[in-house]
Gaussian input, Z-matrix of N, CA and C with variables (Angstrom, degrees):
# hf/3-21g

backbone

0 1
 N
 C     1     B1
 C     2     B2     1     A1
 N     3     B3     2     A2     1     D1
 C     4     B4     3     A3     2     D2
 C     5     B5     4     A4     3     D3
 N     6     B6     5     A5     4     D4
 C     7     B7     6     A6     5     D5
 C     8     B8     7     A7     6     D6
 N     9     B9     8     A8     7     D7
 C    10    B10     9     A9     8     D8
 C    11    B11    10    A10     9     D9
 N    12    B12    11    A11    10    D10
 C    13    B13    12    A12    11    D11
 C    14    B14    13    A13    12    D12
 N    15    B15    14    A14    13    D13
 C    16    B16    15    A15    14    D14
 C    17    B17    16    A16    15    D15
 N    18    B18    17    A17    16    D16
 C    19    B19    18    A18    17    D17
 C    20    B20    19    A19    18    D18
 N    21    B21    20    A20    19    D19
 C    22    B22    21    A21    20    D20
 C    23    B23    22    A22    21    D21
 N    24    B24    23    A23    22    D22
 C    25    B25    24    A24    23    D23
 C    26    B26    25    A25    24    D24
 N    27    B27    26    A26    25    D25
 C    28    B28    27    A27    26    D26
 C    29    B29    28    A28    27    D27
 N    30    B30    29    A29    28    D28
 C    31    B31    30    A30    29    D29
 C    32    B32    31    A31    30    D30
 N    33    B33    32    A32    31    D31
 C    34    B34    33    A33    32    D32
 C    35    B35    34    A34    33    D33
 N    36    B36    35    A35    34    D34
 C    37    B37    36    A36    35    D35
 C    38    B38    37    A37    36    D36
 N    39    B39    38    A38    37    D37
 C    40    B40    39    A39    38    D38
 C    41    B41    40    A40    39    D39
 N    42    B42    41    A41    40    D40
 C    43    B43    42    A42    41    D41
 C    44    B44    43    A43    42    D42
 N    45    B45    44    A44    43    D43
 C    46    B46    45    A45    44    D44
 C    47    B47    46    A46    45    D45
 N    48    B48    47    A47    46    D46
 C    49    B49    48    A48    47    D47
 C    50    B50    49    A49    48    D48
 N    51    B51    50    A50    49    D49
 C    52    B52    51    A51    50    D50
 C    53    B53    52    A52    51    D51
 N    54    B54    53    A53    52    D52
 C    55    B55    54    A54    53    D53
 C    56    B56    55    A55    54    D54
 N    57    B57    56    A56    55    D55
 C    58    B58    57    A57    56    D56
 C    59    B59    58    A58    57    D57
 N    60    B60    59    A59    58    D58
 C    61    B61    60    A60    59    D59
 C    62    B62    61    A61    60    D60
 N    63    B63    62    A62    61    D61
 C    64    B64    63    A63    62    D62
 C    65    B65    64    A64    63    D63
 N    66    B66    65    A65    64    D64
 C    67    B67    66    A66    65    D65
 C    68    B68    67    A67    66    D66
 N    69    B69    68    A68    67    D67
 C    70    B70    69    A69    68    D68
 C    71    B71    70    A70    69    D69
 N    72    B72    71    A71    70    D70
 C    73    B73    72    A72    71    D71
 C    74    B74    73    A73    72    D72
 N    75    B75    74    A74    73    D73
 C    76    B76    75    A75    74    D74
 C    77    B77    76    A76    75    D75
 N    78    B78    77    A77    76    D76
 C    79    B79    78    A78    77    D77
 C    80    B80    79    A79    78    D78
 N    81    B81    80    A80    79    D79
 C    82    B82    81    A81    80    D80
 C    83    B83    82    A82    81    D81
 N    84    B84    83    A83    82    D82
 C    85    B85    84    A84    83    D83
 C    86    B86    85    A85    84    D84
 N    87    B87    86    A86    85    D85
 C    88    B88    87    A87    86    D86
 C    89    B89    88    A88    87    D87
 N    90    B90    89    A89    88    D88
 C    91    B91    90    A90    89    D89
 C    92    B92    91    A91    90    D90
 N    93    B93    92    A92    91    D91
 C    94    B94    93    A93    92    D92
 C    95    B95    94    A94    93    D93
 N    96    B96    95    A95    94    D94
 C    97    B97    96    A96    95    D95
 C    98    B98    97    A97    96    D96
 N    99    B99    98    A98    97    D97
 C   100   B100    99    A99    98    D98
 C   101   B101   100   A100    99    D99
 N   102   B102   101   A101   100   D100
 C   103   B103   102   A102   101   D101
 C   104   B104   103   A103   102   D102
 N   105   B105   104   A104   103   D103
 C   106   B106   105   A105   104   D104
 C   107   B107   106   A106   105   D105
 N   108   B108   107   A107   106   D106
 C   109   B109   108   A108   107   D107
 C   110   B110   109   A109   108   D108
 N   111   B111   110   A110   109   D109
 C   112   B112   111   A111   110   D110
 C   113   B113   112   A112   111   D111
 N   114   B114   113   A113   112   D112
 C   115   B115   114   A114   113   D113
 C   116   B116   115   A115   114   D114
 N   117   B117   116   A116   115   D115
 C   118   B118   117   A117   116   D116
 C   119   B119   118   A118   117   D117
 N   120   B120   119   A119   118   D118
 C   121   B121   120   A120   119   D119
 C   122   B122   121   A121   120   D120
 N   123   B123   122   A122   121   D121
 C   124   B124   123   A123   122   D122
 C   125   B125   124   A124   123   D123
 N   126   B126   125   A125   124   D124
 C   127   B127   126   A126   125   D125
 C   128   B128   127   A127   126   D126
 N   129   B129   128   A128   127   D127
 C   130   B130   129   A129   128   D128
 C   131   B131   130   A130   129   D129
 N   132   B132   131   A131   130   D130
 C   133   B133   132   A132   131   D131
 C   134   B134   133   A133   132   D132
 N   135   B135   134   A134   133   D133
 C   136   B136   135   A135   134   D134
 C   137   B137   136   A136   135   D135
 N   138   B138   137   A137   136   D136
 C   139   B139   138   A138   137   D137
 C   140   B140   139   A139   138   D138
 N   141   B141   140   A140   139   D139
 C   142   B142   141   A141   140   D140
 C   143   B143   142   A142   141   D141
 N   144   B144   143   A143   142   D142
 C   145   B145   144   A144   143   D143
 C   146   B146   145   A145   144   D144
 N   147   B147   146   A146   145   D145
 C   148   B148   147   A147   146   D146
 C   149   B149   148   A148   147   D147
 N   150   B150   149   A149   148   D148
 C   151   B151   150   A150   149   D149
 C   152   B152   151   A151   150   D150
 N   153   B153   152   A152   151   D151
 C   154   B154   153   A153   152   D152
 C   155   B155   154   A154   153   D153
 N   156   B156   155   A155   154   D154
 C   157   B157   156   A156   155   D155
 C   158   B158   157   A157   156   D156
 N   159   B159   158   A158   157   D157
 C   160   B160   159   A159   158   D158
 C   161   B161   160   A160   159   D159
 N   162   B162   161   A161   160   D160
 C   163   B163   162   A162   161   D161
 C   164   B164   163   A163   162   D162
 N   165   B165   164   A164   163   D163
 C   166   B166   165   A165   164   D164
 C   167   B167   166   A166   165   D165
 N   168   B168   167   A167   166   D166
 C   169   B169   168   A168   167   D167
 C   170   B170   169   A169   168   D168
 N   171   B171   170   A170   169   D169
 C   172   B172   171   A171   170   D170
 C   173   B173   172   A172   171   D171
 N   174   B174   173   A173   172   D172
 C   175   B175   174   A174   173   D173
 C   176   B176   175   A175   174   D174
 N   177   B177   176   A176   175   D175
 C   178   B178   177   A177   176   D176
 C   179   B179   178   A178   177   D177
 N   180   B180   179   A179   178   D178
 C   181   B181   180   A180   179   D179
 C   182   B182   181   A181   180   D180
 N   183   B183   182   A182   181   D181
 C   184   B184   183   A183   182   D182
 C   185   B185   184   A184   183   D183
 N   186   B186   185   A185   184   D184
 C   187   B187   186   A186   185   D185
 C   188   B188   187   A187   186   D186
 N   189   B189   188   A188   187   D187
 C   190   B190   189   A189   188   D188
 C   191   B191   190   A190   189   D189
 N   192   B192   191   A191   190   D190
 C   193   B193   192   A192   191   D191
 C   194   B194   193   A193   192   D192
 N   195   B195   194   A194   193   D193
 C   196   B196   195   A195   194   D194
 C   197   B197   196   A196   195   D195
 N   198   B198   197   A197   196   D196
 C   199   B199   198   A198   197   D197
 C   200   B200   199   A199   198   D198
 N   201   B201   200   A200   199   D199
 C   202   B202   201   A201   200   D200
 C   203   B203   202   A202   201   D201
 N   204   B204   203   A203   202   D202
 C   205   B205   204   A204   203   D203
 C   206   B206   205   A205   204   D204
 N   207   B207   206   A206   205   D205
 C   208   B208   207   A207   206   D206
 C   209   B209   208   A208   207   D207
 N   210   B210   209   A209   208   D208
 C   211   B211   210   A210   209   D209
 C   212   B212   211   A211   210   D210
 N   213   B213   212   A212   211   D211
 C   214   B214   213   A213   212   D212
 C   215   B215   214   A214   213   D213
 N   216   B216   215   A215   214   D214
 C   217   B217   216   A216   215   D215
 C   218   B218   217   A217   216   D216
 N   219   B219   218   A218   217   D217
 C   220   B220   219   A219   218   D218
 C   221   B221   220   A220   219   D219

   B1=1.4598
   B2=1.5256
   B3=1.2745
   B4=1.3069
   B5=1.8139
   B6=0.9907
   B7=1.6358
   B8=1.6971
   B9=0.4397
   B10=1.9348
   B11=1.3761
   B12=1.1528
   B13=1.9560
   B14=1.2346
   B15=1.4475
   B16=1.4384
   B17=1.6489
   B18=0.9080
   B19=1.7297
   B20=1.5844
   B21=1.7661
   B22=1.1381
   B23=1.5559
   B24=1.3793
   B25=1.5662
   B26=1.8490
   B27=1.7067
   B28=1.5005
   B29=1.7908
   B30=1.6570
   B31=1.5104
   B32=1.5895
   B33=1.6866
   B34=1.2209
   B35=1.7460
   B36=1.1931
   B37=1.7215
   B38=1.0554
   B39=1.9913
   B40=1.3455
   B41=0.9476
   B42=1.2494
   B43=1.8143
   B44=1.7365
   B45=1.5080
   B46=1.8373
   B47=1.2503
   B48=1.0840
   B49=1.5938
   B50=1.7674
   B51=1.2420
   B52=1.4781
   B53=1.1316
   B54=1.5543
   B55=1.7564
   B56=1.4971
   B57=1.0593
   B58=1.9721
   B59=1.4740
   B60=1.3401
   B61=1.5341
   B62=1.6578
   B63=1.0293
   B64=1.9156
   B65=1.3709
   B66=1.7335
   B67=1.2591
   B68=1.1969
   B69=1.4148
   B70=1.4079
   B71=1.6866
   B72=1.2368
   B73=1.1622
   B74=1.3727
   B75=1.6988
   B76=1.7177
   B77=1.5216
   B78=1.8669
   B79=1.6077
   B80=1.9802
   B81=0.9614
   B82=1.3411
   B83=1.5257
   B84=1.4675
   B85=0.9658
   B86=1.6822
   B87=1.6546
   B88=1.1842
   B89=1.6177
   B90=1.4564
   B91=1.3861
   B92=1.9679
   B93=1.3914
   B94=1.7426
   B95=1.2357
   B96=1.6963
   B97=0.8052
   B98=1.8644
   B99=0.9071
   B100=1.3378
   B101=1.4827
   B102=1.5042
   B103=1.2450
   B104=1.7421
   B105=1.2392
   B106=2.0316
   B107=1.2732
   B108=1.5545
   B109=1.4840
   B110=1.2336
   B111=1.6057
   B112=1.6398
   B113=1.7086
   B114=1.1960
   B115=1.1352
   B116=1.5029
   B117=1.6167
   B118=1.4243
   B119=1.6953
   B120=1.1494
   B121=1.2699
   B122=1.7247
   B123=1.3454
   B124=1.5815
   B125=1.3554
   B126=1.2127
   B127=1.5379
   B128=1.2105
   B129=1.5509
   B130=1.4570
   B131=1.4215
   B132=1.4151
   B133=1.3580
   B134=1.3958
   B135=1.4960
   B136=1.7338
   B137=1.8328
   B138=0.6422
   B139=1.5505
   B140=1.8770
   B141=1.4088
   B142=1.0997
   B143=1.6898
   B144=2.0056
   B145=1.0730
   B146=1.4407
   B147=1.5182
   B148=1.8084
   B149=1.2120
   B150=1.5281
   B151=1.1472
   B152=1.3955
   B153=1.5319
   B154=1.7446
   B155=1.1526
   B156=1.5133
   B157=1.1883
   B158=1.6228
   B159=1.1401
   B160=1.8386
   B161=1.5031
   B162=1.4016
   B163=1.5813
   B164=1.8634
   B165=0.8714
   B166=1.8338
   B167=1.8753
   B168=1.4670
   B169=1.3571
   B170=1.8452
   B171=1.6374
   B172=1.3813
   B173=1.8236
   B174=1.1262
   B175=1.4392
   B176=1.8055
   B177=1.4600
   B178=1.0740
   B179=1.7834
   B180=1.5860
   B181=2.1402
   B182=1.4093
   B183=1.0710
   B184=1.1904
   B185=1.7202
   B186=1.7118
   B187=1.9214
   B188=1.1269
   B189=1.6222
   B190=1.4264
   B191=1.6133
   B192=0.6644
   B193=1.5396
   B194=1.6301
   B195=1.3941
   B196=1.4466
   B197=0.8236
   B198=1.9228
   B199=1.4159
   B200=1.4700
   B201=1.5702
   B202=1.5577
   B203=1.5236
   B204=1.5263
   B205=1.5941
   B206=1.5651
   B207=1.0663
   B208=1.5298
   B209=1.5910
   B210=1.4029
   B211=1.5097
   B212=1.6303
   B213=1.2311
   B214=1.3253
   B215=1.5274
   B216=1.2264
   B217=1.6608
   B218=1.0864
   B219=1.0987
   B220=1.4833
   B221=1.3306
   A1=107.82
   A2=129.78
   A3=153.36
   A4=127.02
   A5=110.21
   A6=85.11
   A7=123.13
   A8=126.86
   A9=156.77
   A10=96.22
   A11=101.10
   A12=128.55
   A13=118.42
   A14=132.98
   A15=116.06
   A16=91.47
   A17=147.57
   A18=124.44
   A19=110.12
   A20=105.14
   A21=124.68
   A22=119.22
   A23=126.09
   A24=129.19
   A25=102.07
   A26=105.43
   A27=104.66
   A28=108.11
   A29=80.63
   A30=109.52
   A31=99.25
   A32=119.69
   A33=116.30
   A34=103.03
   A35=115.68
   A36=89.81
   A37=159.52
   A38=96.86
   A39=111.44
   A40=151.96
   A41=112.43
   A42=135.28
   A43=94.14
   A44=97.46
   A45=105.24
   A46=113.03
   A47=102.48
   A48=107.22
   A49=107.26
   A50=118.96
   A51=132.67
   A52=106.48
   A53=105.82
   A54=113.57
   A55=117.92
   A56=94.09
   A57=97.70
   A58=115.12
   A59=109.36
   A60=125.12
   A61=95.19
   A62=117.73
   A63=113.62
   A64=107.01
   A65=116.47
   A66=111.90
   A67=119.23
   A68=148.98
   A69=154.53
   A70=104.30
   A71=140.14
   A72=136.52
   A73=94.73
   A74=123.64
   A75=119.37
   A76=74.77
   A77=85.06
   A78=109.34
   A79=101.75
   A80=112.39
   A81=122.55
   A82=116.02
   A83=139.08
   A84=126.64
   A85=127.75
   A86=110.80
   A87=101.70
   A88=125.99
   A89=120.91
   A90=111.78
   A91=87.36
   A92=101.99
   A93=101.32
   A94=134.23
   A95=116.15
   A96=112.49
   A97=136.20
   A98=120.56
   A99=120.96
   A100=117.51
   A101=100.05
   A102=108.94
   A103=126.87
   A104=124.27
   A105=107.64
   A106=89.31
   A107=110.56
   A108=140.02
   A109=114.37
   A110=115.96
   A111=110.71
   A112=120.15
   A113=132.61
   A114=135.45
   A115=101.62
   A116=116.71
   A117=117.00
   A118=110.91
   A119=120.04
   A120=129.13
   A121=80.31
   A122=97.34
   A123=107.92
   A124=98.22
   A125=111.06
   A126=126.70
   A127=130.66
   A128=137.26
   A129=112.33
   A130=98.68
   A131=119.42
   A132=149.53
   A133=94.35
   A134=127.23
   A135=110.08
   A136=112.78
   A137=105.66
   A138=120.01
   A139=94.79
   A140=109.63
   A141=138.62
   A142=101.83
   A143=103.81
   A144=92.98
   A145=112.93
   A146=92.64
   A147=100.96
   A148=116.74
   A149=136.04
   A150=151.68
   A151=133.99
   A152=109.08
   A153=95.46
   A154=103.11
   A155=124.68
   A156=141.39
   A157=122.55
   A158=121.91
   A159=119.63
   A160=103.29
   A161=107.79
   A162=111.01
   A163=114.82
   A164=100.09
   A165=116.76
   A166=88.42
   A167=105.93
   A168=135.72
   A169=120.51
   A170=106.14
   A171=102.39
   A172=115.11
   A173=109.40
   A174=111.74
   A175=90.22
   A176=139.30
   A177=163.56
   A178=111.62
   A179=89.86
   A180=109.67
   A181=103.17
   A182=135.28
   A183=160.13
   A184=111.11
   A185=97.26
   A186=104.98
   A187=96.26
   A188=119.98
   A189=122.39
   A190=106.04
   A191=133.50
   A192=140.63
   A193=103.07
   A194=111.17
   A195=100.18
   A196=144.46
   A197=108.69
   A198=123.00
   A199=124.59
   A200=104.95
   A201=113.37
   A202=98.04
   A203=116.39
   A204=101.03
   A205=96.14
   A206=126.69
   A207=124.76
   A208=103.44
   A209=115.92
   A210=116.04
   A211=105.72
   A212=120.64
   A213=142.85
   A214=120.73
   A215=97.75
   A216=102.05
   A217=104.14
   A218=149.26
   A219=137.79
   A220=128.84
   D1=122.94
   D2=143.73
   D3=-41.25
   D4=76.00
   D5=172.16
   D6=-103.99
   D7=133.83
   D8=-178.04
   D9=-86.46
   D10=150.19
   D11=153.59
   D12=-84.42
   D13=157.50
   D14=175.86
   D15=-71.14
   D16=-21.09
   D17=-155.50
   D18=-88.10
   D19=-41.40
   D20=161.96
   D21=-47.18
   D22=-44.08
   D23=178.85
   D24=-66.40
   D25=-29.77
   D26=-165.31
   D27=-43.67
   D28=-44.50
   D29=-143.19
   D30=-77.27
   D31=-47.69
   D32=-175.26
   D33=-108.70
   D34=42.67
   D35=167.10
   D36=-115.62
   D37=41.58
   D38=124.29
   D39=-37.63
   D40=-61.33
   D41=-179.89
   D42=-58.70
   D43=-58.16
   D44=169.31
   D45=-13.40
   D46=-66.28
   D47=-147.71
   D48=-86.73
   D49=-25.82
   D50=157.95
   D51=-44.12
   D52=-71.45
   D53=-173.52
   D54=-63.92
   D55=9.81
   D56=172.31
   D57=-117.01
   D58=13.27
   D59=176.76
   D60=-92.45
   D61=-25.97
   D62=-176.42
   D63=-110.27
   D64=-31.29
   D65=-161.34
   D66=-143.91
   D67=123.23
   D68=150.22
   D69=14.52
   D70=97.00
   D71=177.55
   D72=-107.65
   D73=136.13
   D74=176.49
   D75=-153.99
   D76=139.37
   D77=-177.80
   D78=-117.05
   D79=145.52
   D80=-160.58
   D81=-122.25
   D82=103.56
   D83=172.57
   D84=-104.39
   D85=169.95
   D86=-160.56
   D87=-50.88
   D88=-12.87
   D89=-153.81
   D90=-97.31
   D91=-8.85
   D92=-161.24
   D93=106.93
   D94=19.33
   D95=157.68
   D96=-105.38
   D97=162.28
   D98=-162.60
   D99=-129.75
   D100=125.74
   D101=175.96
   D102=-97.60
   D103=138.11
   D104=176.10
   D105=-120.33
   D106=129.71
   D107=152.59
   D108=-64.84
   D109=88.72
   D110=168.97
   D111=-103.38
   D112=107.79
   D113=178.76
   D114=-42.05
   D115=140.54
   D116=161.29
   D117=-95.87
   D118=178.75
   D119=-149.81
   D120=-108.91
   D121=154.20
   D122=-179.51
   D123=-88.44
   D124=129.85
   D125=161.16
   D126=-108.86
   D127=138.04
   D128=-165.30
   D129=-82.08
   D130=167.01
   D131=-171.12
   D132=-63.94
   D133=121.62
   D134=147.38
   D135=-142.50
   D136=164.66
   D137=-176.22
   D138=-73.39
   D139=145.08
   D140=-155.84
   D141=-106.40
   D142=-3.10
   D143=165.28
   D144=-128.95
   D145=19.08
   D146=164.93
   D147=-71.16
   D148=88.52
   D149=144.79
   D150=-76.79
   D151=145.69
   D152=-167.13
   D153=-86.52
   D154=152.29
   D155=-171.11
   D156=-76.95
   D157=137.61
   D158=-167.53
   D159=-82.85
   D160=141.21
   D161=-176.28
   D162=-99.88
   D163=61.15
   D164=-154.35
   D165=-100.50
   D166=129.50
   D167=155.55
   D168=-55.28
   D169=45.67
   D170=-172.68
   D171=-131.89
   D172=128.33
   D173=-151.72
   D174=-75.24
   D175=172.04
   D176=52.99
   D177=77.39
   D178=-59.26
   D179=-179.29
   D180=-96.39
   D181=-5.69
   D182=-162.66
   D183=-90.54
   D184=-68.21
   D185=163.84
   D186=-52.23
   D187=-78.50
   D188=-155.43
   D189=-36.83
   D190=-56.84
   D191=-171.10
   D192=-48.79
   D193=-69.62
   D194=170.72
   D195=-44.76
   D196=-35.92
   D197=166.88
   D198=-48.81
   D199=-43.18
   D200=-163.51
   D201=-104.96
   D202=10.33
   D203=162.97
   D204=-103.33
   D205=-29.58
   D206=-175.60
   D207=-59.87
   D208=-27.71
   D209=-166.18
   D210=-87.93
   D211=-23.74
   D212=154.52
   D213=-30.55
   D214=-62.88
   D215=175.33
   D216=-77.96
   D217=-26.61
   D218=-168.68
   D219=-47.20

């Protein structure tokens, strides 16, 4: 484990953030508190509205119908 100063992380945290890909990096400031640099794991990119799709036995005339009775009560 690595610990740093906050002024020291200012200055290098580049190297910082490299060196916390192998090793425990914790940055330390004056009053005592302490920070740990944990790299997250790369995840691929996806849309938040990529959801998996329902495998439901329902035809086409079927939505429509619900749609335009739901709009009915409104």
């Amino acid at each position: 484990m690595k610990v740093y100063t906050y002024s020291e992380a200012r200055e290098k945290l580049s190297s910082i953030l490299e060196e916390s890909r192998t090793e425990e990096v914790v940055i330390k400031r004056r009053r005592g508190d302490m920070y740990t640099i944990v790299p997250q794991s790369a995840r691929p990119r996806r849309s938040p509205f990529d959801i998996p799709g329902l495998s439901k036995s329902i035809t086409r005339q079927e939505i429509l119908q619900a749609i335009s009775e739901s709009r009915e009560r409104a």
